[in-house]
C-alpha positions as CSV (number, residue, x, y, z in Angstrom):
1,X,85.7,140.6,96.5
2,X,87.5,138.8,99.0
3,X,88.7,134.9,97.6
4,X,87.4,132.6,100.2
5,X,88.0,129.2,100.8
6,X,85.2,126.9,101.9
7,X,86.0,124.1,103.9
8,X,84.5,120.6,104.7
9,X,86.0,118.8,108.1
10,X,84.3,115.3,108.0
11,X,87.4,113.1,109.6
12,X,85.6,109.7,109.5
13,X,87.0,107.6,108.9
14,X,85.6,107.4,104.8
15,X,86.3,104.7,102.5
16,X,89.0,106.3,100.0
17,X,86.5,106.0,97.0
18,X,83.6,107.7,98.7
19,X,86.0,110.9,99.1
20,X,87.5,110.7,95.8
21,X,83.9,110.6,94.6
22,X,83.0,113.9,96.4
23,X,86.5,115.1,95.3
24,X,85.1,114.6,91.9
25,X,81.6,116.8,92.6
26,X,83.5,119.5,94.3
27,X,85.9,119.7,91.3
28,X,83.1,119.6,88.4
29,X,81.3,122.4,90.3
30,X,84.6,124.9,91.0
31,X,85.7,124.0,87.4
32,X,82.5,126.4,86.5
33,X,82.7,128.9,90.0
34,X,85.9,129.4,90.2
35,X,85.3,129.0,94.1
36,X,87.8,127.2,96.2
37,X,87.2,124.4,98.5
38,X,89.2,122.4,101.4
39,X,87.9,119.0,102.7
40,X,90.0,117.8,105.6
41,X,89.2,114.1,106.7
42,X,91.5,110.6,107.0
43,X,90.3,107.4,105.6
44,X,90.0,103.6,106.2
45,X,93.0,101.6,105.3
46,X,94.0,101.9,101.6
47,X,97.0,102.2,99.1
48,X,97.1,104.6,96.5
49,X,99.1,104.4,93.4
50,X,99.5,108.0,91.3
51,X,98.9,108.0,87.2
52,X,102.6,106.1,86.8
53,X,101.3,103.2,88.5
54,X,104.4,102.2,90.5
55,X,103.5,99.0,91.3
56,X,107.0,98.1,92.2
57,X,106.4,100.2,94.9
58,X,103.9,98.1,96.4
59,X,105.6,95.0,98.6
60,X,102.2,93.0,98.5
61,X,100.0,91.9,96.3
62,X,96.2,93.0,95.6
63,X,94.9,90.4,97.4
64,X,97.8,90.4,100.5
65,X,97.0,93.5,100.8
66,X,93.1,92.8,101.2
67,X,93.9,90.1,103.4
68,X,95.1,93.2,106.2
69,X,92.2,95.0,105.4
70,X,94.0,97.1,103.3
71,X,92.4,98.5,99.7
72,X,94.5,99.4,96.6
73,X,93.5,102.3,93.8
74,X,95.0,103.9,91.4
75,X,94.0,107.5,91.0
76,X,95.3,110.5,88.9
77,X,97.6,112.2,91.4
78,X,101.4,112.5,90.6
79,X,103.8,110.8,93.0
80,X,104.2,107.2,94.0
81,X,102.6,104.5,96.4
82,X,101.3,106.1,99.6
83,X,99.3,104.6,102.0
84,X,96.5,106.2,104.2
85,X,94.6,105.1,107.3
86,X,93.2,106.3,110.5
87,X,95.1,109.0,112.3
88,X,96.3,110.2,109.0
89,X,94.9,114.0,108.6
90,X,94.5,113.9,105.0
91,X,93.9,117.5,103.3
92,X,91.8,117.5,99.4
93,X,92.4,121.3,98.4
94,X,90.1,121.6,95.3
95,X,91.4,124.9,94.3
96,X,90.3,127.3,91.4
97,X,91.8,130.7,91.8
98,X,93.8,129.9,94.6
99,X,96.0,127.5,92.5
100,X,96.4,130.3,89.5
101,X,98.5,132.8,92.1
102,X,102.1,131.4,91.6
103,X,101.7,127.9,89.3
104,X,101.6,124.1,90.6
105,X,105.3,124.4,91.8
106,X,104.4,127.4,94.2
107,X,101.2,125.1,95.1
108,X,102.8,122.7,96.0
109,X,105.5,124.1,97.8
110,X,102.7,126.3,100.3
111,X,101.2,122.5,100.9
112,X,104.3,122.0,102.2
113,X,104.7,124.8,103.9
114,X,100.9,124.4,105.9
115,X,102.2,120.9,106.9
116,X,105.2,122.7,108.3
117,X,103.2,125.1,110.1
118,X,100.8,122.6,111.8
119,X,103.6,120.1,112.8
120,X,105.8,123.0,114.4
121,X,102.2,124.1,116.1
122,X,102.3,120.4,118.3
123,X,106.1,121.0,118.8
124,X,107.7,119.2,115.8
125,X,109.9,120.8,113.8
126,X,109.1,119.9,110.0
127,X,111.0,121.3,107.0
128,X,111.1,120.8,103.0
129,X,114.3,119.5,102.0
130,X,114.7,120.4,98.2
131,X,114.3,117.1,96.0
132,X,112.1,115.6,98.1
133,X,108.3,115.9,98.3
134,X,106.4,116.1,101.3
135,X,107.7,117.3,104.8
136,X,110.7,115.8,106.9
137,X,111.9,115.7,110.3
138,X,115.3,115.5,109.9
139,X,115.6,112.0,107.3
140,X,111.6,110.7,108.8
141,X,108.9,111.2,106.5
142,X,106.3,112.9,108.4
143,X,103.5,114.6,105.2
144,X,103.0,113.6,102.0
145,X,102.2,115.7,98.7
146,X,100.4,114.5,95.6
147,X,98.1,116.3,93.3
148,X,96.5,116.4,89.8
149,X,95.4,119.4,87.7
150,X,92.0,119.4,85.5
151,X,90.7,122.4,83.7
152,X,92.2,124.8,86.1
153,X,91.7,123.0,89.2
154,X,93.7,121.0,91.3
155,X,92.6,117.5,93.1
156,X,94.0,115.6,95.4
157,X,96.4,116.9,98.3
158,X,98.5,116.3,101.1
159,X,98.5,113.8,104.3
160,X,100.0,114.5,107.5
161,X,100.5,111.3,109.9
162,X,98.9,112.5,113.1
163,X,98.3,108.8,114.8
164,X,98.9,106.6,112.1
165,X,100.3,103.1,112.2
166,X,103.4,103.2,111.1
167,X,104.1,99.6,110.1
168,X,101.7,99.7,107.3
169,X,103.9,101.6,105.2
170,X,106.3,98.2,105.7
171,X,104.0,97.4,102.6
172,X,105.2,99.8,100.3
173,X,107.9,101.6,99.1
174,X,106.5,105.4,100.3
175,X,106.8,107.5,97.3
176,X,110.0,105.2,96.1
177,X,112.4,106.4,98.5
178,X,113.3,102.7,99.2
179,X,116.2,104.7,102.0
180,X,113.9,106.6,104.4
181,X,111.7,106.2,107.3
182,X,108.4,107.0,107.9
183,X,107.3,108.7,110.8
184,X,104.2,110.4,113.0
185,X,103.4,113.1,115.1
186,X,102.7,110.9,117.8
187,X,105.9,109.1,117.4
188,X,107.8,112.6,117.3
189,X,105.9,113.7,120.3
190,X,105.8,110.3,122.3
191,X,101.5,110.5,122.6
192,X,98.7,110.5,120.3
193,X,97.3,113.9,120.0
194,X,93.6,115.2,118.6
195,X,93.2,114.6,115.4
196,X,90.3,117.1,115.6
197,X,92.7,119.5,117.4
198,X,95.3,118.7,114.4
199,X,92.6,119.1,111.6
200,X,91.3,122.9,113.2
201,X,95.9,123.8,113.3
202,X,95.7,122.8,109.5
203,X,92.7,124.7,108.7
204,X,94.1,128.2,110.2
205,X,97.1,127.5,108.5
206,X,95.5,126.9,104.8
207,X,94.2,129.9,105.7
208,X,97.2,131.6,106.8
209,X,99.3,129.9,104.1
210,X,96.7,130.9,101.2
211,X,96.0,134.2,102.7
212,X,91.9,133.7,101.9
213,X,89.7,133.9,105.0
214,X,87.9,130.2,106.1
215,X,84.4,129.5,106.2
216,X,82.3,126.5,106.6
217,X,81.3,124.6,103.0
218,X,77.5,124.8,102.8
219,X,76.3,121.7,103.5
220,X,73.8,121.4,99.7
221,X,77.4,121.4,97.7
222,X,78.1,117.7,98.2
223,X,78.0,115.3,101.3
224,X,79.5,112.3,102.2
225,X,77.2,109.2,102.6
């Protein structure tokens, strides 16, 4: 039988902790099924710090960073500080089966590659650049990558700045590279674009990427509330 990957597009914007709660369902229930799912959605202002907790990474304090209306967590991803908001098309793969054909290196690398593939779809031409994680154009940062693995499963994902505001990553060090810019599809293209437009380009090309057929995640799995 066919692998299929079941998807979930709720783009919000959800308070970090109620996804990484529904992260946390999805990934106790594939842990059993073996099934794969894909949640695509962006989030209200927050920093996240990966399982090293680089807090030299972060240029503000707990409560600066509150004072902008901007949370901090710490969660069990690799990679450094990162910072989500709205117009960030943030991608959760909770993958089973999927994640066993080629190893976490090969995972990571087709996250990449689906970031590519949706930022060269609005005209932008993204690459990988060996070394670094995520997807650049040219020496801008356009997608972060950072992921966990439990029982078999992976958490966590990938972002893609769609519309984002920029100048909140002033407040960290994105992913330590202390050296490099960040930058968004709207900057790249010079207008904001869809982020529901966006968010259907990066579910064809999970699909594409993953070669496993999309369908809508039935709705009594999990929700968000």
């Amino acid at each position: 039988m066919q692998t299929v990957i079941y998807c979930l597009t709720a783009l919000g914007p959800w308070d970090y902790r109620t996804v990484w709660r529904l992260q946390q369902t999805l990934h106790a229930r594939c842990r059993v099924t073996r099934e794969n799912v894909l949640v695509l959605t962006q989030h209200t202002p927050v920093v996240t710090l990966g399982y090293r907790r680089q807090t030299e990474q972060v240029r503000l304090s707990a409560a600066e960073l509150w004072g902008r209306g901007i949370g901090l967590v710490a969660v069990e991803r690799g990679g450094g500080a990162t910072y989500h908001g709205p117009g960030q098309l943030v991608a959760y793969p909770i993958f089973s089966s999927l994640l066993r054909h080629g190893g976490v290196r090969r995972f990571i690398s087709r996250l990449e590659e689906v970031m590519c593939r949706v930022s060269n779809a609005f005209g932008v031409p993204a690459t990988r650049q060996p070394g670094r994680p995520g997807v650049w154009v040219g020496e801008r940062k356009l997608g972060a990558v950072g992921i966990a693995i439990r029982g078999g499963v992976s958490l966590h994902g990938c972002a893609l700045n769609v519309n984002t505001d920029l100048r909140s990553f002033s407040y960290i060090v994105p992913c330590g590279m202390a050296d490099k810019t960040v930058t968004s599809l709207q900057q790249e293209c010079g207008a904001p674009l869809s982020l529901a437009a966006v968010a259907e380009s990066m579910r064809l090309s999970f699909a594409q990427v993953f070669n496993a057929p999309m369908e809508d995640m039935p709705h009594e799995w999990a929700y968000l509330e």
